[in-house]
Every structure is written in C-alpha cells, then in structure tokens.
VOPAGU-2260 file (C-alpha; in pm, 1 decimal, decimal comma):
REM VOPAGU-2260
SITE   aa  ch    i         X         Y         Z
SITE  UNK   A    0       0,0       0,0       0,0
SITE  UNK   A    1     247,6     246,1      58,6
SITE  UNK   A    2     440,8     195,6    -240,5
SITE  UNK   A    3     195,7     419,6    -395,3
SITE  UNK   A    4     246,4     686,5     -63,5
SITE  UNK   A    5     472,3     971,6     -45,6
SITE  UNK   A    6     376,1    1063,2     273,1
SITE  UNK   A    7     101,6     954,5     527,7
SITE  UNK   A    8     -50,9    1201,3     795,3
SITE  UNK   A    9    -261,5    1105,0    1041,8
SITE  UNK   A   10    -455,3    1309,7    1308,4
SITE  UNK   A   11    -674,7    1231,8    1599,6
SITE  UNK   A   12    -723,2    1297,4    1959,8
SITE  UNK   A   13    -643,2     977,9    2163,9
SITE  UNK   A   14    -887,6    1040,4    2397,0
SITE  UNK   A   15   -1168,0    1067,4    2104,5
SITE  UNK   A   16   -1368,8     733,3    2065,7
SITE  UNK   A   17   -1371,4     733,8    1698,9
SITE  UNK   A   18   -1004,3     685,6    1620,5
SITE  UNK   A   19   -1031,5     337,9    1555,4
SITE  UNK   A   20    -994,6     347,5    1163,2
SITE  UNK   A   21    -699,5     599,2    1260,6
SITE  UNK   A   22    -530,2     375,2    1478,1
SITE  UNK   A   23    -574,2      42,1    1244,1
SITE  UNK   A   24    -486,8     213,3     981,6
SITE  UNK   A   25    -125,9     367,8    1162,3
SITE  UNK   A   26     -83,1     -24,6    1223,4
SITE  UNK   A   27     -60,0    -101,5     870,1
SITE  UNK   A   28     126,5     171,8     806,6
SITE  UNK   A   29     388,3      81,0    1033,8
SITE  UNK   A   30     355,8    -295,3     962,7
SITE  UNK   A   31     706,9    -432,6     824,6
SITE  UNK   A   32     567,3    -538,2     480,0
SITE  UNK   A   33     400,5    -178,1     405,8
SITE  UNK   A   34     739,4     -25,6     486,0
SITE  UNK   A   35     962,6    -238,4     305,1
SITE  UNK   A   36     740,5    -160,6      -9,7
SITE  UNK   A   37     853,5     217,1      17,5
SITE  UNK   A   38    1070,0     275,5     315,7
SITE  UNK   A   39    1103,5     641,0     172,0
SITE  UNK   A   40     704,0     694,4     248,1
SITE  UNK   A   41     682,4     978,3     517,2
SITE  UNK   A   42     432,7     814,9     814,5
SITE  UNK   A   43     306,0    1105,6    1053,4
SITE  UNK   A   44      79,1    1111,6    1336,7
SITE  UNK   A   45     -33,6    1458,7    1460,7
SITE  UNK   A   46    -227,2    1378,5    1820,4
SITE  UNK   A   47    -473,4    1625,2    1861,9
SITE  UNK   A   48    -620,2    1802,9    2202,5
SITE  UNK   A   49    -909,1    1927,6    2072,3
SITE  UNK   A   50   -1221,5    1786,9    1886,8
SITE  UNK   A   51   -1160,9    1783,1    1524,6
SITE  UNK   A   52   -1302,8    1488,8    1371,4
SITE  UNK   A   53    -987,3    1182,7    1291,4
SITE  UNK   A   54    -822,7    1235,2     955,0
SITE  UNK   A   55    -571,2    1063,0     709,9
SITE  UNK   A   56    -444,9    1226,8     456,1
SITE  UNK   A   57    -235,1    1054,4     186,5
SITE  UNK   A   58     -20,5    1196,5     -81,6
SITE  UNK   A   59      48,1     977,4    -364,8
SITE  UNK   A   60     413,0     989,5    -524,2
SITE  UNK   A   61     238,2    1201,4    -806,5
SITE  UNK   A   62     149,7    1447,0    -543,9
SITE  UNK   A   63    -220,5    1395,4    -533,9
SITE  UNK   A   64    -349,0    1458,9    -197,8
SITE  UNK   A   65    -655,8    1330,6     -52,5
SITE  UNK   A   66    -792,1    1306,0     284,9
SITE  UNK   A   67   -1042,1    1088,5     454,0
SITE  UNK   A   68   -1260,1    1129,9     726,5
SITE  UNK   A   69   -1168,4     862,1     960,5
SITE  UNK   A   70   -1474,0     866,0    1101,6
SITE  UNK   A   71   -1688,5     741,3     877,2
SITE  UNK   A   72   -1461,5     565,7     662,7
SITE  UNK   A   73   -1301,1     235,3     794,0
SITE  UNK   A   74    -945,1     145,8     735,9
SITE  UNK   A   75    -970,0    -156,5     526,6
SITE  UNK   A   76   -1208,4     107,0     297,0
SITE  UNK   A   77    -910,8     363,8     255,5
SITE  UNK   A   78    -688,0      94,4     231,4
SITE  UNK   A   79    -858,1     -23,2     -85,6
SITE  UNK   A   80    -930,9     302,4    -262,2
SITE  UNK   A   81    -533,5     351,0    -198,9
SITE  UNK   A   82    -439,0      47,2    -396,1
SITE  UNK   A   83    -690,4     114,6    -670,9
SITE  UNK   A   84    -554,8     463,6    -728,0
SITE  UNK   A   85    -212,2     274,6    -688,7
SITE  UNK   A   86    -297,4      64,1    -978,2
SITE  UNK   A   87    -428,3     299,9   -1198,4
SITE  UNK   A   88     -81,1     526,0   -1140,7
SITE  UNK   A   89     117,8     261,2   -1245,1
SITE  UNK   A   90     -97,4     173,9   -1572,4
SITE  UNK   A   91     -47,2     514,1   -1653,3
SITE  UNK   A   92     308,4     523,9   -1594,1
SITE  UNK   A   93     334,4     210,5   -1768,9
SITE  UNK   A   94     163,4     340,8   -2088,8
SITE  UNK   A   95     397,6     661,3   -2041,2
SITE  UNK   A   96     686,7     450,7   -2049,3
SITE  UNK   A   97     578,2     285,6   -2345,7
SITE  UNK   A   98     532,6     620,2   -2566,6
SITE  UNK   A   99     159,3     589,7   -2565,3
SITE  UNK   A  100     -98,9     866,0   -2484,0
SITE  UNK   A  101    -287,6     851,2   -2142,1
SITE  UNK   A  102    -572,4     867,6   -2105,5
SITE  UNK   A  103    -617,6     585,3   -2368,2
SITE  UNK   A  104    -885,9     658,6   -2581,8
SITE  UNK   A  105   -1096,8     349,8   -2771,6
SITE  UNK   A  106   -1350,1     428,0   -3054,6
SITE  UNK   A  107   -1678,4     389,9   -3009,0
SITE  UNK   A  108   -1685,9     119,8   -3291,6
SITE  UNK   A  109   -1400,9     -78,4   -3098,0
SITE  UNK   A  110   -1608,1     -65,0   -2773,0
SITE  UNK   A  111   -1915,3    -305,4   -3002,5
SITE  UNK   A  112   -1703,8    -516,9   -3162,1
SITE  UNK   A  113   -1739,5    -860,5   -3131,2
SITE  UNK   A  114   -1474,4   -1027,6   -2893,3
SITE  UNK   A  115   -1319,8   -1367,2   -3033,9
SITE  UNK   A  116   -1385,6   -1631,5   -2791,8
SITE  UNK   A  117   -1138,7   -1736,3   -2505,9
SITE  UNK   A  118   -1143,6   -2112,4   -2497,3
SITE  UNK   A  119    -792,3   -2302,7   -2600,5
SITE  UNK   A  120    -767,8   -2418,7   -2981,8
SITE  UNK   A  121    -816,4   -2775,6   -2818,1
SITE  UNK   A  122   -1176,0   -2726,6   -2594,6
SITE  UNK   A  123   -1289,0   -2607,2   -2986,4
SITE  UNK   A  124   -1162,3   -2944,5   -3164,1
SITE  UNK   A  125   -1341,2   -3165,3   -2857,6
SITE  UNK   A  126   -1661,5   -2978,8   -2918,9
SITE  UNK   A  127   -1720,1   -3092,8   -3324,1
C-alpha cells in the first residue's frame, strides 16, 4: 500500500472514541511489509487536544493529496481506494513509459465489436 504513498498524515485525539480506523490504519502503516514496499514513504501522526473529527491524509508519489474522514470511513475502505488509485498510477506510468498517450482513448466502434472467444484451440476441436 504504501508503495503508492509519499507521505502519510494522520490526526486524531487519543482520547476521542472514533479513532479506531486511525489507529488500524497507523498499524498497517507501520507494519514491516508496508514499509519495506517504500521505506522512503513519510508516516506522521499529529495527536490532537481538541475535537476535530480523525483524519488521514495521503499523498500519492504524483502528489495527489486526498484526505479521509476517519470517522466514517473504515481502514480496510481507505486501504482499498489507496491500492486502486495505486494501480491505476502505475498503468499510466506504464503506458507513459511505453510512448503511448494517457488517457487511452478506444472508438466507439471498438467498444461493439465482437470479442473472439477465449477457450484453447483444443476445448474447440473436442466440441465438433
């Protein structure tokens, strides 16, 4: 997950009951496997004393920032949205690399086309 991460901040008061999703999520953070995936990944915690709601806010290595209310938004939730942005940075990247345009764009007639079917060359020969 935080391969994707430039930096990680998270803030709650530790005397607020709804710092759960901030506190499971600071465990993942911290867990060996995240960090060896991008040991460069800034993690901060900012404990609050007063009442503003729990927040994460991410940065991705493009420098996209987005932040999540940790109180209505469980960890395992921002977890996933982080890898889906993840793997949509590194298609795009990948199609960079490649000297191709991003966004890809695909004709209207390509998106009717009939696809070819999927099964081996042998499943066809069983079936006449």
């Amino acid at each position: 997950m935080l391969k994707f991460l430039s930096k990680v901040r998270i803030e709650f008061n530790a005397l607020d009951p709804r710092t759960s999703a901030c506190m499971e999520f600071l465990a993942q953070c911290n867990a060996r496997k995240a960090k060896e995936s991008n040991p460069a990944c800034q993690v901060v915690v900012k404990r609050r004393t007063d009442d503003h709601p729990p927040q994460i806010t991410v940065t991705f290595v493009n420098g996209v920032e987005e932040k999540f209310d940790a109180t209505s938004t469980a960890a395992q939730t921002i977890r996933t949205m982080i890898l889906e942005k993840g793997q949509h940075l590194e298609t795009e990247q990948m199609f960079r690399e490649a000297g191709e345009a991003w966004p890809v764009i695909i004709p209207e007639e390509e998106l009717h086309q009939h696809a070819p079917g999927t099964k081996p060359k042998k499943a066809e020969e069983k079936k006449q």
